[in-house]
Kinemage of the C-alpha trace (Angstrom):
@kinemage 1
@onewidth
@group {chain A} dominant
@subgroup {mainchain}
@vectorlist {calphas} color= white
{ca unk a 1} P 178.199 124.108 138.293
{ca unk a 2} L 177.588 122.734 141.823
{ca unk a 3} L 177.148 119.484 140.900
{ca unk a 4} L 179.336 118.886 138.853
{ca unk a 5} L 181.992 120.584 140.846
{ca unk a 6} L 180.786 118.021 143.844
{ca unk a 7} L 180.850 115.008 141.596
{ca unk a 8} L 184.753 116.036 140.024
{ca unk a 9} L 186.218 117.138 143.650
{ca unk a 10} L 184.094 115.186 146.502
{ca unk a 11} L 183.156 111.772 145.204
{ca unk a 12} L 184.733 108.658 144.394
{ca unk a 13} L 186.771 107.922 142.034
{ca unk a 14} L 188.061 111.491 142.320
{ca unk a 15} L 189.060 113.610 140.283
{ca unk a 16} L 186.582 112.286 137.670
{ca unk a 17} L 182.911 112.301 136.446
{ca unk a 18} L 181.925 109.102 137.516
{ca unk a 19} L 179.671 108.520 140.587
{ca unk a 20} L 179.869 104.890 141.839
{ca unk a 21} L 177.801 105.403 145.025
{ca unk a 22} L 173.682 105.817 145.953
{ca unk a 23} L 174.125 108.675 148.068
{ca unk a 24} L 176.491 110.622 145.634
{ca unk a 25} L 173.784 110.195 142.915
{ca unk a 26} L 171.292 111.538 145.401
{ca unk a 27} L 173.318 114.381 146.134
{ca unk a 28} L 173.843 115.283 142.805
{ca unk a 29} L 170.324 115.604 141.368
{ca unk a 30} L 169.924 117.603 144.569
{ca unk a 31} L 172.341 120.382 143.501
{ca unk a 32} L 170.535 120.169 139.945
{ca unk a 33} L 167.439 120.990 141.444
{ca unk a 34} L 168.389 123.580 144.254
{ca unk a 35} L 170.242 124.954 141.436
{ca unk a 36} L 167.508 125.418 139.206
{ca unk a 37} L 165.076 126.532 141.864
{ca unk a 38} L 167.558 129.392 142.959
{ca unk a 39} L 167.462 130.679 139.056
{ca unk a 40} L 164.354 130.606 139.094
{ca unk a 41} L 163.694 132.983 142.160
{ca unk a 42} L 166.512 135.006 140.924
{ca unk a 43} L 164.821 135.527 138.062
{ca unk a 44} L 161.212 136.289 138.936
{ca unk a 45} L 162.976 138.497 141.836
{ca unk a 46} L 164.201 140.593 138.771
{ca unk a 47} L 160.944 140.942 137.198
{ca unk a 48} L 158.960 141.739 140.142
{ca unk a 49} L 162.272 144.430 140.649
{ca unk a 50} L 161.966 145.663 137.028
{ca unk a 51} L 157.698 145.976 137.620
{ca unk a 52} L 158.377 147.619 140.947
{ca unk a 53} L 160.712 150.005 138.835
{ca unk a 54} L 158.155 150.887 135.860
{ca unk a 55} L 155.237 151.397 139.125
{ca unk a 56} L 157.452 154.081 140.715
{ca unk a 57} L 157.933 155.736 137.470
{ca unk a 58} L 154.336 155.689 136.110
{ca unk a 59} L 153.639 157.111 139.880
{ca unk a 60} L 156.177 159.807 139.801
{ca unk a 61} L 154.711 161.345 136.309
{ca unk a 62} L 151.155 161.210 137.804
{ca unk a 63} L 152.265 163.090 141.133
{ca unk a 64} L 154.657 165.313 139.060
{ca unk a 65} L 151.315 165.935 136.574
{ca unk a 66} L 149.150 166.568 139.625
{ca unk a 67} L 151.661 169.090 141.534
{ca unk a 68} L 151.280 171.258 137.672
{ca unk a 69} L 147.672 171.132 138.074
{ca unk a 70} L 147.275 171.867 141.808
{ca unk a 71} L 150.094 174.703 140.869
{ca unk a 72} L 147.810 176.717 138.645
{ca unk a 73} L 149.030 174.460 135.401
{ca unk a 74} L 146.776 175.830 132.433
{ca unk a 75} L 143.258 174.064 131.955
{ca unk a 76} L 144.704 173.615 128.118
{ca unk a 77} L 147.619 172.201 128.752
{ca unk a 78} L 146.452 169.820 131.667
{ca unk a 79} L 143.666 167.920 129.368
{ca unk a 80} L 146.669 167.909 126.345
{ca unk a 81} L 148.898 166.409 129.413
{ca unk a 82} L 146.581 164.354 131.230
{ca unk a 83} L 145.766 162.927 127.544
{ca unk a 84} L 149.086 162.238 126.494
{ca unk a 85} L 149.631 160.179 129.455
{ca unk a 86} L 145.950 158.076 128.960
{ca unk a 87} L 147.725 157.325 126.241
{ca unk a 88} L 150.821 156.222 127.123
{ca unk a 89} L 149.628 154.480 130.156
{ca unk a 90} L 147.385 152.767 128.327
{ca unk a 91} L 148.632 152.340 125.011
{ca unk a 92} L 145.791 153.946 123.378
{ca unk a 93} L 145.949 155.091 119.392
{ca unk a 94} L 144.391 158.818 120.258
{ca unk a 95} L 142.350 160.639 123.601
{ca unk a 96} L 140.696 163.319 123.789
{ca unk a 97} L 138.726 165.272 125.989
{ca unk a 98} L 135.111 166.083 124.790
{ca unk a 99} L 133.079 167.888 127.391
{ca unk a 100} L 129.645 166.400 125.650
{ca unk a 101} L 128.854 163.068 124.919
{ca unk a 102} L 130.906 161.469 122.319
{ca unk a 103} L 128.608 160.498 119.048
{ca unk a 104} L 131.432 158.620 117.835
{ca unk a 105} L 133.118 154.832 117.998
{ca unk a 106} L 135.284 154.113 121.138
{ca unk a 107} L 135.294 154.167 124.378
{ca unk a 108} L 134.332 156.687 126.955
{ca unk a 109} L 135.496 157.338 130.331
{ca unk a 110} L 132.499 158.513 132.701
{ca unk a 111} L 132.429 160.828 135.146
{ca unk a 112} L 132.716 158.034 137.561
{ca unk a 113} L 135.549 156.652 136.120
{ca unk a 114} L 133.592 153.617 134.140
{ca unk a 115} L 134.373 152.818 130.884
{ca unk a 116} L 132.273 152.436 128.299
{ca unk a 117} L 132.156 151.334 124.678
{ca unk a 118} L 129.979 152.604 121.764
């Protein structure tokens, strides 16, 4: 809109879309290309806003999930809780907690927080 606001009101012949000069011409691919540089850092500024957003969330339900726990939360509930959130954190089909070794296929999260798959 820059441009071609510069190249109807600020350049010879005026009041028209013709450019009859060099430095007019430059000018104009210049606004074209500020122009489309300033989208584009509007734009990624909104997605590194909206992933900012979805951080503080995820966050927020882990410290609200830890304050039940640390609050005397039932050992039930917590693993039901603590699963449900595995899996939407991680979009995961089904969790579960199994307090012996799993016998069957999937994936296992150890003790020391590696995963691994059978």
């Amino acid at each position: 809109m820059a441009a071609a606001s510069f190249d109807f009101f600020l350049t010879r012949p005026y009041g028209s879309f013709r450019i009859s000069r060099q430095a007019d011409i430059t000018t104009e691919i210049l606004f074209v290309v500020v122009g489309q540089l300033v989208g584009e850092l509007a734009a990624r500024g909104r997605r590194h806003q909206q992933a900012a957003a979805r951080g503080r969330l995820e966050l927020s339900r882990l410290h609200d999930l830890g304050e039940r726990i640390a609050g005397g939360e039932d050992p039930d509930f917590a693993v039901i809780a603590v699963a449900g959130e595995l899996r939407e954190f991680l979009s995961l089909q089904d969790c579960r907690f199994v307090r012996d070794q799993p016998s069957g296929k999937g994936a296992c999260i150890a003790i020391d927080g590696t995963v691994r798959s059978s």
